[in-house]
Every structure is written in C-alpha cells, then in structure tokens.
N, CA, C and O atoms as a Tinker XYZ file with bonds, in Angstrom:
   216  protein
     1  N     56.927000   -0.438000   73.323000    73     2
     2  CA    57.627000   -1.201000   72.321000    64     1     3
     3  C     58.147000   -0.287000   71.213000    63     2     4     5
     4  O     57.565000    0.740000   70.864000    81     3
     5  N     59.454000   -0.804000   70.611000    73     3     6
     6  CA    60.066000    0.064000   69.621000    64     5     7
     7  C     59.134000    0.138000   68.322000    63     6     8     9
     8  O     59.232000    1.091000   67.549000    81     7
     9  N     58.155000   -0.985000   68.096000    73     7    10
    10  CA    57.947000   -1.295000   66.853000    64     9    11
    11  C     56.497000   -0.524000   67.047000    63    10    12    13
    12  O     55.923000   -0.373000   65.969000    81    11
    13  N     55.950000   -0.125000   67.923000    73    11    14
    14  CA    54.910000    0.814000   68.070000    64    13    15
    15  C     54.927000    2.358000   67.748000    63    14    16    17
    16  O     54.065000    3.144000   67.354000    81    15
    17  N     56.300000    2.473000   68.087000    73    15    18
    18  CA    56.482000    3.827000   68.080000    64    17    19
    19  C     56.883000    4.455000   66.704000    63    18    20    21
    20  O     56.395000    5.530000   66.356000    81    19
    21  N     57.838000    3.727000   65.872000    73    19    22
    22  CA    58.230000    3.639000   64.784000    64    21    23
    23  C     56.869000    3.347000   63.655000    63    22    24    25
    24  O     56.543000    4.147000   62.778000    81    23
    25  N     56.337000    2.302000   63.862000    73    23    26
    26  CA    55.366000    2.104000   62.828000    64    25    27
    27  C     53.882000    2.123000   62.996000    63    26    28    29
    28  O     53.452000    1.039000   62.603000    81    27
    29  N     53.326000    2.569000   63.237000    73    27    30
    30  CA    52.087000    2.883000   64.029000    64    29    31
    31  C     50.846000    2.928000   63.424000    63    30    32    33
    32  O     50.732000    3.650000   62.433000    81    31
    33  N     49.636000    2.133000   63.926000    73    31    34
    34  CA    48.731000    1.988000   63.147000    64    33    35
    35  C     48.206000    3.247000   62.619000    63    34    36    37
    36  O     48.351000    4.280000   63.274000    81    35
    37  N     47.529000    3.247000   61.340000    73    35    38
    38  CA    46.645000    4.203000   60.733000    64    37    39
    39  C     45.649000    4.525000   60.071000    63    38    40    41
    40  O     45.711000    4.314000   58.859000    81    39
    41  N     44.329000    5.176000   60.670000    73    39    42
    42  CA    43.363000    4.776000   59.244000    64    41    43
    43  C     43.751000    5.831000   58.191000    63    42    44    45
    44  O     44.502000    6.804000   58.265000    81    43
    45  N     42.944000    5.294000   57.111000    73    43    46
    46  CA    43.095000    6.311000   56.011000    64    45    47
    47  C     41.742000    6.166000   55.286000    63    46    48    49
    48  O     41.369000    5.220000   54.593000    81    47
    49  N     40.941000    7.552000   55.660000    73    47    50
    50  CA    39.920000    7.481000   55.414000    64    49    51
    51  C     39.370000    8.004000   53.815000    63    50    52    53
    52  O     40.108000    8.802000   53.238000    81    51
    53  N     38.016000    7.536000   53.066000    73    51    54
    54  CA    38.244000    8.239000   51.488000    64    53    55
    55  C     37.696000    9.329000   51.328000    63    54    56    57
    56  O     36.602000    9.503000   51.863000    81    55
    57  N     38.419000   10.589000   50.387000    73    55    58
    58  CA    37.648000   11.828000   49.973000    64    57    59
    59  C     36.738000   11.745000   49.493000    63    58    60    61
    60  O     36.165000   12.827000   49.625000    81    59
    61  N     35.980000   10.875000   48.788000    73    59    62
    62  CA    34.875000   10.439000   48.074000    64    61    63
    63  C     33.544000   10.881000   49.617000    63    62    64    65
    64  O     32.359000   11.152000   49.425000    81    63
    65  N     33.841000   10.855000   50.211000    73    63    66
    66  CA    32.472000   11.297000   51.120000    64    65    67
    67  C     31.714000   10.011000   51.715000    63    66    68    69
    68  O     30.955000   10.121000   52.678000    81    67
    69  N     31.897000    9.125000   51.255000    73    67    70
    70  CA    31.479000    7.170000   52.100000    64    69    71
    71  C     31.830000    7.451000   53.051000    63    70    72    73
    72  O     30.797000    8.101000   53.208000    81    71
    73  N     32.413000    7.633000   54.060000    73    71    74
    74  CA    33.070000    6.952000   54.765000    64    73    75
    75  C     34.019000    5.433000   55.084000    63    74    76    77
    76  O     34.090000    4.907000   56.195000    81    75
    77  N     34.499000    5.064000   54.187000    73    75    78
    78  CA    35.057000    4.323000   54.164000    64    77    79
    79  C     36.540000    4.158000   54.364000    63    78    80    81
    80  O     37.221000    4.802000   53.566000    81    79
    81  N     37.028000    3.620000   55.029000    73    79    82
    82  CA    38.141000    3.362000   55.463000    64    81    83
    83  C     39.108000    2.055000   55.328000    63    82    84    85
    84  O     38.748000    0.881000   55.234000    81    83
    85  N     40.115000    2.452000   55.340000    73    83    86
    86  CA    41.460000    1.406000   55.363000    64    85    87
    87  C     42.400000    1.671000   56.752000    63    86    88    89
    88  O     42.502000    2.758000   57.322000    81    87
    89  N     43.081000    0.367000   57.163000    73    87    90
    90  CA    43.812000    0.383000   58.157000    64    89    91
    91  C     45.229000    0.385000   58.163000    63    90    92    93
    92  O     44.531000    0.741000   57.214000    81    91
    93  N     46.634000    0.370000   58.216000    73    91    94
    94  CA    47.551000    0.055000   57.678000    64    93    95
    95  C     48.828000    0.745000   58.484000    63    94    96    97
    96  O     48.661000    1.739000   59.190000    81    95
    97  N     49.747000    0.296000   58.356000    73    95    98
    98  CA    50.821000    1.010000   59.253000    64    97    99
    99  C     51.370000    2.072000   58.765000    63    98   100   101
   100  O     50.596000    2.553000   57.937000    81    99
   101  N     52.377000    2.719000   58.868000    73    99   102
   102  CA    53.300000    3.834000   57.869000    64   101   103
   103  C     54.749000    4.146000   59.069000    63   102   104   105
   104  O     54.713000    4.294000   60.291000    81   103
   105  N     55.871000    4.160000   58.160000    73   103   106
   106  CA    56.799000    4.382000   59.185000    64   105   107
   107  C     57.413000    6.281000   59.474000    63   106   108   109
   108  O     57.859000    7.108000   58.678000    81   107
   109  N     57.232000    6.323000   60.481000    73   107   110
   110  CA    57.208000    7.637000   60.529000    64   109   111
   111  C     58.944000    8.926000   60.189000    63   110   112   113
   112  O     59.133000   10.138000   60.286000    81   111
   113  N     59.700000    7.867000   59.837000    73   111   114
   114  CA    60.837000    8.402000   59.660000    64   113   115
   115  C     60.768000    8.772000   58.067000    63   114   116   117
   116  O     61.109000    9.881000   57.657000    81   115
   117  N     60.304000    7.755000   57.233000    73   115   118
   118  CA    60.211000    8.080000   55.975000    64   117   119
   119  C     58.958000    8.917000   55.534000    63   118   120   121
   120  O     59.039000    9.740000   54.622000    81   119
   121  N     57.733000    8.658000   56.259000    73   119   122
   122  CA    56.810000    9.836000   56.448000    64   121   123
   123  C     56.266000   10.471000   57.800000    63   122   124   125
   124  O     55.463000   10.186000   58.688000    81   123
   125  N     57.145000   11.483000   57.464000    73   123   126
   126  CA    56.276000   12.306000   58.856000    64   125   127
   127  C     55.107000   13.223000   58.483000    63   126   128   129
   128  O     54.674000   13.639000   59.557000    81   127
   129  N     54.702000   13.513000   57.917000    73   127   130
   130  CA    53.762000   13.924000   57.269000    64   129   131
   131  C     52.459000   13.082000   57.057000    63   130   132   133
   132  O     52.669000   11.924000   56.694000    81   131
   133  N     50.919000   13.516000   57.247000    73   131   134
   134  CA    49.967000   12.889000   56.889000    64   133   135
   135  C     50.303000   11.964000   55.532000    63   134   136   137
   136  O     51.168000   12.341000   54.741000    81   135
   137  N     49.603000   10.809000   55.340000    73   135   138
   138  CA    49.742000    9.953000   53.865000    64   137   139
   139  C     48.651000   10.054000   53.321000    63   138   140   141
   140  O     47.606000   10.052000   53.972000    81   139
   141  N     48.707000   10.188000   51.681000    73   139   142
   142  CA    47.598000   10.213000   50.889000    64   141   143
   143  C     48.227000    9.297000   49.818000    63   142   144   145
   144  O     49.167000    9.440000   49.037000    81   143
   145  N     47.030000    7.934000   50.173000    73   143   146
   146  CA    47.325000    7.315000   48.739000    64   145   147
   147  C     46.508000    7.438000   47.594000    63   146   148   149
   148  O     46.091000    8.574000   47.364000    81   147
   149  N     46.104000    6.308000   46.636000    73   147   150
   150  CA    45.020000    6.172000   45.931000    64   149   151
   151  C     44.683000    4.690000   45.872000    63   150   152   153
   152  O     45.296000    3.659000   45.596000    81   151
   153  N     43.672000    4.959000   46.179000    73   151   154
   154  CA    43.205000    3.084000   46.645000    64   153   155
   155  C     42.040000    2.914000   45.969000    63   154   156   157
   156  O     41.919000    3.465000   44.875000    81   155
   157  N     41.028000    2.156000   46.483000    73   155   158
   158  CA    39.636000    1.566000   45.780000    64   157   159
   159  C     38.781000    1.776000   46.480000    63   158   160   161
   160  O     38.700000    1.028000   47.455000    81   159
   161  N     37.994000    2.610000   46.366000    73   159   162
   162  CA    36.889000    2.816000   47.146000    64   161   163
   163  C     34.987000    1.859000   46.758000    63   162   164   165
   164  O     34.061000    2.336000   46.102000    81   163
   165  N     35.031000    0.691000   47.355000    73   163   166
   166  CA    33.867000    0.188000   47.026000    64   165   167
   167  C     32.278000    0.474000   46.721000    63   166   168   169
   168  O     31.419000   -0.118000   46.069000    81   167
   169  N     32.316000    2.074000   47.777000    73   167   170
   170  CA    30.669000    2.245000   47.879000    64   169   171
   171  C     30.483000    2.919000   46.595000    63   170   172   173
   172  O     29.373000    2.943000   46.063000    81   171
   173  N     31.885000    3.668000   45.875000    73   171   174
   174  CA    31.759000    4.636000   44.720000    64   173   175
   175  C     32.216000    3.804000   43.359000    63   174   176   177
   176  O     31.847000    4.298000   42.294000    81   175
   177  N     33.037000    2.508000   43.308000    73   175   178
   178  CA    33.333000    1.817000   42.672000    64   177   179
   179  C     33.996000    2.329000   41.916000    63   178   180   181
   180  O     33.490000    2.232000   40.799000    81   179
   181  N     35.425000    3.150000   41.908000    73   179   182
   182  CA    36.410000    3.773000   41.622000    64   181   183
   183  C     37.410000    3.914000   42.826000    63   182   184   185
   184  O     37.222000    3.967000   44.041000    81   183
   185  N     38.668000    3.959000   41.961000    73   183   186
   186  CA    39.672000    4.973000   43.023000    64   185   187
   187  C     39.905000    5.997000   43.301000    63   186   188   189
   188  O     40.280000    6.727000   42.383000    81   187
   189  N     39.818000    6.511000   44.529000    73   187   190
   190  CA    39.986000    7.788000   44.911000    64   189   191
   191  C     41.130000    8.043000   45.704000    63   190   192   193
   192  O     41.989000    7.164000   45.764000    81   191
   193  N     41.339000    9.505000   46.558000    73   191   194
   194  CA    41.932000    9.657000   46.952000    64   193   195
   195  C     42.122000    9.076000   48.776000    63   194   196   197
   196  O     41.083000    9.403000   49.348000    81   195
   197  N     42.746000    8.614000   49.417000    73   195   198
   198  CA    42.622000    8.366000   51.135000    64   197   199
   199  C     43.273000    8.998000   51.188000    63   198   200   201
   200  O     44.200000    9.080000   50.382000    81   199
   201  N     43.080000    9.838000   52.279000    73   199   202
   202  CA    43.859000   10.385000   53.268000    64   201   203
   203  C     44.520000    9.923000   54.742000    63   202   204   205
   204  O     44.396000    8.732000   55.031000    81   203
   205  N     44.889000   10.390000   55.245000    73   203   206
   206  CA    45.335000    9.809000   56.928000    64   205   207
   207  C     44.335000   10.861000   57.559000    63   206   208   209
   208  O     43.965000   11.969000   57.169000    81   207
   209  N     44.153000   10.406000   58.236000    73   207   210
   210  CA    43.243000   10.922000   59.690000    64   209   211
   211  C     43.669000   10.088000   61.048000    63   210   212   213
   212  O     43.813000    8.877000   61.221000    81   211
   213  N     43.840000   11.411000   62.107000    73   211   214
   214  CA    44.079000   11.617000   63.671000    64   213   215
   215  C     43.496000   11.474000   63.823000    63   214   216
   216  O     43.145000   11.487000   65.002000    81   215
C-alpha cells in the first residue's frame, strides 16, 4: 500500500532512561531523518526528549 510506504509507523522512545514509549506515524518525504520531539514523559513527570528508534 502507498500509504504504508509514505507514512509509516514509529516508536519514539524517551532519553530520560524509563523506557517509555510513544507510537505515531511521520511522513518520510518531509522527514527523512530520525525524529526527535519533546513530549511528556510519565514515569519522570516532565518533558523530555523522544527520539525515533529502528
């Protein structure tokens, strides 16, 4: 499917050291590159940094 290839699931796991994770798509034309957002990390009760992880 086109819409697999183009937008493709992703976790994005937190630097904080939890292990905690988020799931979410990203389109790969506008990022081809790993994504790092800043989100909410619950076990540390702040925002930190996520990364993408393969």
């Amino acid at each position: 499917m086109a819409r697999d290839e183009l937008r493709p699931l992703i976790k994005l796991r937190s630097t904080a050291g939890t292990g905690h994770t988020y799931v979410t798509r990203k389109n790969r034309r506008n990022d081809p590159d790993r994504l790092t957002l800043r989100k909410y990390d619950p076990r540390v009760r702040r925002h930190v940094d996520y990364r993408e992880e393969r």
